[in-house]
N, C-alpha and C positions, 0 to 999 in steps of 0.2 A: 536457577538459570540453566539454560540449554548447554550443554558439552558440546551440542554437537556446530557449534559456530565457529567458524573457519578463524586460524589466529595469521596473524600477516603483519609481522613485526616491517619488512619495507613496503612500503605504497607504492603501487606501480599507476603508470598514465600520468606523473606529475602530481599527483596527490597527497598531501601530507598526513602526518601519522596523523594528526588531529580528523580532517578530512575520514579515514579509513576509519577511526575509533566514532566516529559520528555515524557512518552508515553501517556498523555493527552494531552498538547499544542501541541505534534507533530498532534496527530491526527486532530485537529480543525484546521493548518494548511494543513492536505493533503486533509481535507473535503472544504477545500476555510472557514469555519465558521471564520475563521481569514483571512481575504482578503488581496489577494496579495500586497504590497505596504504599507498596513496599519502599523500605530505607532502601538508597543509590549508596553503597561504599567505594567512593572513587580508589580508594588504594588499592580497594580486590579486584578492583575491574580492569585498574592497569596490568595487572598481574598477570589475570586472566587472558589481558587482549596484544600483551607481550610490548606494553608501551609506557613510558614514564606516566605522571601524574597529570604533567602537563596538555599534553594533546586530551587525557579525558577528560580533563576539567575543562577547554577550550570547546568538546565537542557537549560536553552538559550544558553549555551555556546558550550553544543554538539547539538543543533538545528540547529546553525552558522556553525559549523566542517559538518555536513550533508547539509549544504547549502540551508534553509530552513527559517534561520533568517538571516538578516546583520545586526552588529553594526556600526553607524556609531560616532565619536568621534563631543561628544557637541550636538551630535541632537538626539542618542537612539539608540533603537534595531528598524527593519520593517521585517514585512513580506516578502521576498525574490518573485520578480514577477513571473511570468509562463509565459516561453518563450514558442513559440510554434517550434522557429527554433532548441529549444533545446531536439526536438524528435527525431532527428535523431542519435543527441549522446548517449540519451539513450537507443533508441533501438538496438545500437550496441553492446550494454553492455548485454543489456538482452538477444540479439540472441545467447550470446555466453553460456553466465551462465546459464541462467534460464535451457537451457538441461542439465546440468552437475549437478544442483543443485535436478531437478527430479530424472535426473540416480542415482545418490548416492543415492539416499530417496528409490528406487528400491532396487537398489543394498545392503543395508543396513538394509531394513525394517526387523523389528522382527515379532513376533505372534501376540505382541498388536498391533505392529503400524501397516500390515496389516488388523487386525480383524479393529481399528479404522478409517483407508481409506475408507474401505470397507463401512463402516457405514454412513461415508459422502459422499461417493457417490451416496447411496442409499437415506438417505437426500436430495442431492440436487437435483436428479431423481421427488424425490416424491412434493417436499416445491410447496406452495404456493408462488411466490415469492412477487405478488402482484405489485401494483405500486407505491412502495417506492423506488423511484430508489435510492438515498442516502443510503437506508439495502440492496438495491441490491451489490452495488458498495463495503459497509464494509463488505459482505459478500467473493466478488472475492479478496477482501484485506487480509479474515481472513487464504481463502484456499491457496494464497500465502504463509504468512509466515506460515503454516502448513508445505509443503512444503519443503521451507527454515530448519525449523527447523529439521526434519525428515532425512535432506540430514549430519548431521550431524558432519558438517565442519561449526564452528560458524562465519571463516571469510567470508565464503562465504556468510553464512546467513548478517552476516551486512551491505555487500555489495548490498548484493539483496533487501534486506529490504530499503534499503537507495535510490535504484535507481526504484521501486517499487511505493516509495510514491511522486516523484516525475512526477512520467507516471497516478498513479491516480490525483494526481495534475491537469494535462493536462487534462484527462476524466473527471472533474467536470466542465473544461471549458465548456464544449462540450455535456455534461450529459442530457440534456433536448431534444438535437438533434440527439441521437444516436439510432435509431430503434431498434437494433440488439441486447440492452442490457445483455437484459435477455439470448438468446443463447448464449452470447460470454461468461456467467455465467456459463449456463449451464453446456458448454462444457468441464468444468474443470470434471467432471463426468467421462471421459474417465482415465483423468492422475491421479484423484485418484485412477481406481480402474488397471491402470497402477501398481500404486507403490503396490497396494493391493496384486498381484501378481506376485510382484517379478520382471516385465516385463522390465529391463534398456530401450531397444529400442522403445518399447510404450511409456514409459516413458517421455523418450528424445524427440520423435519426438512430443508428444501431446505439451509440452512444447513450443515446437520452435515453432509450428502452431498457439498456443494462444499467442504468442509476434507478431509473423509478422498478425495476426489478430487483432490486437488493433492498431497496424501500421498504416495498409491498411483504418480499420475504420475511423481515425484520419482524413486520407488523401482525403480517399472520401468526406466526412463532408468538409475540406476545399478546395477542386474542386467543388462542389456543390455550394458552397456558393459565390465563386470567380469572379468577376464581366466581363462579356461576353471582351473575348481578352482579357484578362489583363493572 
Protein backbone atom coordinates (compact mmCIF):
# COMPACT_ATOMS: atom_id res chain seq x y z
CA UNK A 1 0.00 0.00 0.00
CA UNK A 2 1.11 3.55 -0.77
CA UNK A 3 2.76 5.64 2.30
CA UNK A 4 2.39 8.21 0.63
CA UNK A 5 -1.68 8.92 1.29
CA UNK A 6 -2.53 11.65 3.24
CA UNK A 7 -3.69 10.52 7.06
CA UNK A 8 -6.61 12.99 8.46
CA UNK A 9 -7.69 11.51 11.65
CA UNK A 10 -10.67 14.92 11.67
CA UNK A 11 -12.75 15.37 8.66
CA UNK A 12 -13.11 18.56 7.57
CA UNK A 13 -16.47 20.19 5.36
CA UNK A 14 -18.85 18.06 7.70
CA UNK A 15 -17.59 14.84 6.69
CA UNK A 16 -17.35 11.94 8.87
CA UNK A 17 -14.34 9.67 9.58
CA UNK A 18 -16.26 6.93 7.74
CA UNK A 19 -16.89 9.52 4.65
CA UNK A 20 -12.81 10.46 4.71
CA UNK A 21 -11.68 6.60 5.17
CA UNK A 22 -14.08 5.94 2.08
CA UNK A 23 -12.40 8.37 -0.26
CA UNK A 24 -8.90 7.12 0.85
CA UNK A 25 -9.10 3.35 0.49
CA UNK A 26 -11.28 4.08 -2.65
CA UNK A 27 -8.42 6.01 -3.91
CA UNK A 28 -5.51 3.33 -3.17
CA UNK A 29 -7.86 0.85 -4.80
CA UNK A 30 -8.41 2.91 -8.21
CA UNK A 31 -4.47 3.59 -8.02
CA UNK A 32 -3.82 -0.61 -7.94
CA UNK A 33 -1.72 0.73 -4.40
CA UNK A 34 -4.21 -2.07 -2.96
CA UNK A 35 -3.84 -4.83 -5.75
CA UNK A 36 -6.50 -6.29 -7.26
CA UNK A 37 -7.34 -9.78 -5.46
CA UNK A 38 -5.39 -8.78 -2.36
CA UNK A 39 -6.78 -9.56 1.28
CA UNK A 40 -8.49 -5.88 2.83
CA UNK A 41 -7.13 -6.09 6.73
CA UNK A 42 -9.59 -3.62 8.12
CA UNK A 43 -7.55 -3.47 11.62
CA UNK A 44 -4.36 -2.27 9.53
CA UNK A 45 -6.08 0.02 7.61
CA UNK A 46 -7.58 1.71 10.54
CA UNK A 47 -4.19 2.05 11.92
CA UNK A 48 -2.92 3.27 8.88
CA UNK A 49 -5.84 5.89 8.10
CA UNK A 50 -5.50 7.01 12.00
CA UNK A 51 -9.38 5.83 12.63
CA UNK A 52 -11.31 3.22 14.64
CA UNK A 53 -12.53 0.01 13.00
CA UNK A 54 -15.74 1.49 12.68
CA UNK A 55 -15.76 4.16 10.08
CA UNK A 56 -13.57 1.56 7.78
CA UNK A 57 -15.82 -1.04 7.99
CA UNK A 58 -18.78 1.52 7.26
CA UNK A 59 -16.54 2.80 4.24
CA UNK A 60 -15.90 -1.09 2.95
CA UNK A 61 -19.32 -1.56 2.76
CA UNK A 62 -19.96 1.29 0.07
CA UNK A 63 -16.56 0.21 -1.63
CA UNK A 64 -18.54 -3.38 -2.05
CA UNK A 65 -21.99 -1.32 -3.38
CA UNK A 66 -19.42 0.34 -5.98
CA UNK A 67 -17.92 -2.87 -6.58
CA UNK A 68 -14.40 -2.21 -5.69
CA UNK A 69 -14.22 -4.54 -2.62
CA UNK A 70 -15.95 -8.18 -2.26
CA UNK A 71 -16.69 -9.70 1.04
CA UNK A 72 -16.44 -12.89 1.11
CA UNK A 73 -18.26 -14.96 4.24
CA UNK A 74 -15.36 -16.82 6.63
CA UNK A 75 -12.45 -15.60 4.41
CA UNK A 76 -12.78 -11.47 4.33
CA UNK A 77 -13.17 -8.54 2.32
CA UNK A 78 -10.44 -8.50 -1.42
CA UNK A 79 -9.76 -6.25 -3.69
CA UNK A 80 -12.21 -6.62 -6.56
CA UNK A 81 -9.93 -7.86 -9.89
CA UNK A 82 -9.69 -5.69 -13.16
CA UNK A 83 -11.29 -7.28 -15.87
CA UNK A 84 -10.16 -5.98 -19.03
CA UNK A 85 -13.51 -7.55 -20.78
CA UNK A 86 -15.11 -5.21 -18.48
CA UNK A 87 -14.27 -2.06 -20.83
CA UNK A 88 -16.65 -2.44 -22.95
CA UNK A 89 -19.39 -2.26 -20.33
CA UNK A 90 -18.01 0.68 -19.05
CA UNK A 91 -17.41 2.42 -21.89
CA UNK A 92 -21.03 2.23 -22.77
CA UNK A 93 -21.91 4.00 -19.70
CA UNK A 94 -19.59 6.62 -20.12
CA UNK A 95 -20.36 7.28 -23.88
CA UNK A 96 -23.67 8.05 -22.86
CA UNK A 97 -23.20 10.11 -19.51
CA UNK A 98 -20.01 11.60 -19.48
CA UNK A 99 -21.73 14.17 -22.60
CA UNK A 100 -24.64 14.90 -20.63
CA UNK A 101 -22.66 15.26 -17.42
CA UNK A 102 -20.35 18.09 -19.51
CA UNK A 103 -23.49 19.65 -21.04
CA UNK A 104 -25.14 20.32 -17.75
CA UNK A 105 -21.62 21.78 -16.30
CA UNK A 106 -22.11 24.14 -19.55
CA UNK A 107 -25.23 24.56 -19.40
CA UNK A 108 -25.30 25.48 -15.77
CA UNK A 109 -21.91 26.99 -15.14
CA UNK A 110 -22.18 30.40 -13.02
CA UNK A 111 -19.38 33.32 -12.88
CA UNK A 112 -17.20 31.32 -10.56
CA UNK A 113 -17.52 28.20 -11.99
CA UNK A 114 -16.58 29.73 -15.38
CA UNK A 115 -13.89 32.11 -14.14
CA UNK A 116 -12.57 28.54 -12.30
CA UNK A 117 -12.60 26.27 -15.71
CA UNK A 118 -11.12 28.84 -17.19
CA UNK A 119 -8.23 28.71 -14.71
CA UNK A 120 -7.71 25.07 -15.10
CA UNK A 121 -7.54 25.14 -18.38
CA UNK A 122 -5.16 27.44 -18.53
CA UNK A 123 -3.19 25.36 -15.72
CA UNK A 124 -3.34 22.47 -17.45
CA UNK A 125 -2.19 24.45 -20.84
CA UNK A 126 0.70 25.79 -18.92
CA UNK A 127 1.80 22.50 -15.87
CA UNK A 128 4.79 20.78 -16.23
CA UNK A 129 3.34 17.61 -16.07
CA UNK A 130 6.63 15.72 -15.87
CA UNK A 131 7.02 12.08 -15.55
CA UNK A 132 4.94 11.16 -12.77
CA UNK A 133 2.59 9.29 -14.63
CA UNK A 134 0.64 8.25 -11.37
CA UNK A 135 0.05 12.75 -10.76
CA UNK A 136 -0.65 12.52 -14.21
CA UNK A 137 -3.34 10.02 -14.14
CA UNK A 138 -4.85 11.67 -10.37
CA UNK A 139 -4.82 14.72 -12.17
CA UNK A 140 -7.34 13.38 -15.33
CA UNK A 141 -9.17 11.79 -12.04
CA UNK A 142 -9.28 15.24 -10.42
CA UNK A 143 -10.65 17.11 -13.84
CA UNK A 144 -13.34 14.25 -13.99
CA UNK A 145 -14.96 14.75 -10.96
CA UNK A 146 -14.63 18.57 -11.37
CA UNK A 147 -16.82 17.99 -14.09
CA UNK A 148 -19.08 15.68 -12.50
CA UNK A 149 -19.57 18.05 -9.82
CA UNK A 150 -20.22 21.29 -11.78
CA UNK A 151 -22.94 19.31 -13.90
CA UNK A 152 -24.91 19.60 -10.93
CA UNK A 153 -27.05 16.56 -10.75
CA UNK A 154 -25.38 14.60 -7.76
CA UNK A 155 -26.93 11.22 -9.10
CA UNK A 156 -25.34 11.54 -12.04
CA UNK A 157 -22.07 12.65 -10.34
CA UNK A 158 -21.99 9.20 -8.29
CA UNK A 159 -22.68 7.42 -11.07
CA UNK A 160 -19.77 8.81 -12.99
CA UNK A 161 -17.49 8.87 -10.35
CA UNK A 162 -18.11 5.21 -9.73
CA UNK A 163 -17.71 3.99 -13.33
CA UNK A 164 -14.65 6.54 -13.62
CA UNK A 165 -12.65 4.72 -11.02
CA UNK A 166 -13.20 1.82 -12.42
CA UNK A 167 -11.70 2.82 -16.39
CA UNK A 168 -8.77 4.34 -14.25
CA UNK A 169 -8.53 1.06 -12.68
CA UNK A 170 -8.10 -0.38 -16.17
CA UNK A 171 -5.45 2.69 -17.17
CA UNK A 172 -3.09 1.77 -14.23
CA UNK A 173 -2.99 -1.69 -15.74
CA UNK A 174 -1.79 -0.35 -18.71
CA UNK A 175 -0.06 2.95 -17.23
CA UNK A 176 3.67 2.29 -18.16
CA UNK A 177 2.55 1.25 -21.85
CA UNK A 178 0.57 4.10 -22.70
CA UNK A 179 2.55 6.74 -24.89
CA UNK A 180 -0.29 9.11 -25.42
CA UNK A 181 -0.64 9.91 -21.67
CA UNK A 182 -0.03 13.14 -21.23
CA UNK A 183 -2.13 14.48 -24.46
CA UNK A 184 -5.05 12.37 -23.65
CA UNK A 185 -4.50 14.69 -20.16
CA UNK A 186 -3.99 17.47 -21.95
CA UNK A 187 -7.00 17.46 -23.91
CA UNK A 188 -9.24 17.94 -21.21
CA UNK A 189 -8.01 21.69 -21.85
CA UNK A 190 -10.64 22.03 -24.45
CA UNK A 191 -13.94 20.66 -22.24
CA UNK A 192 -12.92 22.95 -19.56
CA UNK A 193 -12.80 25.78 -21.32
CA UNK A 194 -16.00 24.23 -23.20
CA UNK A 195 -17.84 24.56 -19.97
CA UNK A 196 -15.93 27.97 -19.33
CA UNK A 197 -18.05 29.35 -21.97
CA UNK A 198 -21.08 28.25 -21.72
CA UNK A 199 -20.56 26.10 -24.93
CA UNK A 200 -23.21 22.71 -24.26
CA UNK A 201 -22.07 21.31 -27.73
CA UNK A 202 -18.33 21.78 -27.22
CA UNK A 203 -18.89 20.57 -24.27
CA UNK A 204 -20.55 17.30 -25.02
CA UNK A 205 -18.67 16.51 -27.90
CA UNK A 206 -15.12 17.11 -26.10
CA UNK A 207 -16.40 14.63 -23.59
CA UNK A 208 -17.53 11.81 -25.96
CA UNK A 209 -14.14 12.16 -27.91
CA UNK A 210 -12.08 11.80 -24.41
CA UNK A 211 -14.14 8.46 -23.53
CA UNK A 212 -13.93 6.89 -26.97
CA UNK A 213 -10.13 7.98 -26.64
CA UNK A 214 -9.12 6.08 -23.69
CA UNK A 215 -11.22 3.21 -25.46
CA UNK A 216 -9.32 3.10 -28.55
CA UNK A 217 -6.09 3.62 -26.37
CA UNK A 218 -6.86 0.53 -24.32
CA UNK A 219 -7.52 -1.42 -27.36
CA UNK A 220 -4.48 -0.48 -29.32
CA UNK A 221 -2.26 -1.40 -26.29
CA UNK A 222 -3.88 -4.83 -26.35
CA UNK A 223 -3.60 -5.40 -30.32
CA UNK A 224 -0.11 -4.58 -29.95
CA UNK A 225 0.62 -6.84 -27.55
CA UNK A 226 -1.58 -9.80 -28.91
CA UNK A 227 0.39 -12.76 -29.91
CA UNK A 228 0.74 -12.96 -34.01
CA UNK A 229 -2.89 -14.81 -35.17
CA UNK A 230 -4.20 -15.19 -32.19
Amino acid sequence: MSAGVEVRPEPAGGATNADVAYEQIRERLIMLDIRPGEPINDERLAAELGFGRTPVREALKRLERDRLVMAYPRRGTFATGVDITDLGHISVIRKHLEPVAAGLAAAAATERTRAAFALLADDLDSADLGEDRREILMRDVRIHREVYRASGNPYLEDVLICQDAHATRIWCLFLDRLPQLVPHVREHADLLRAVADGDVAAAERCALEHVVGFEAAIRGVLRNEAPAGA
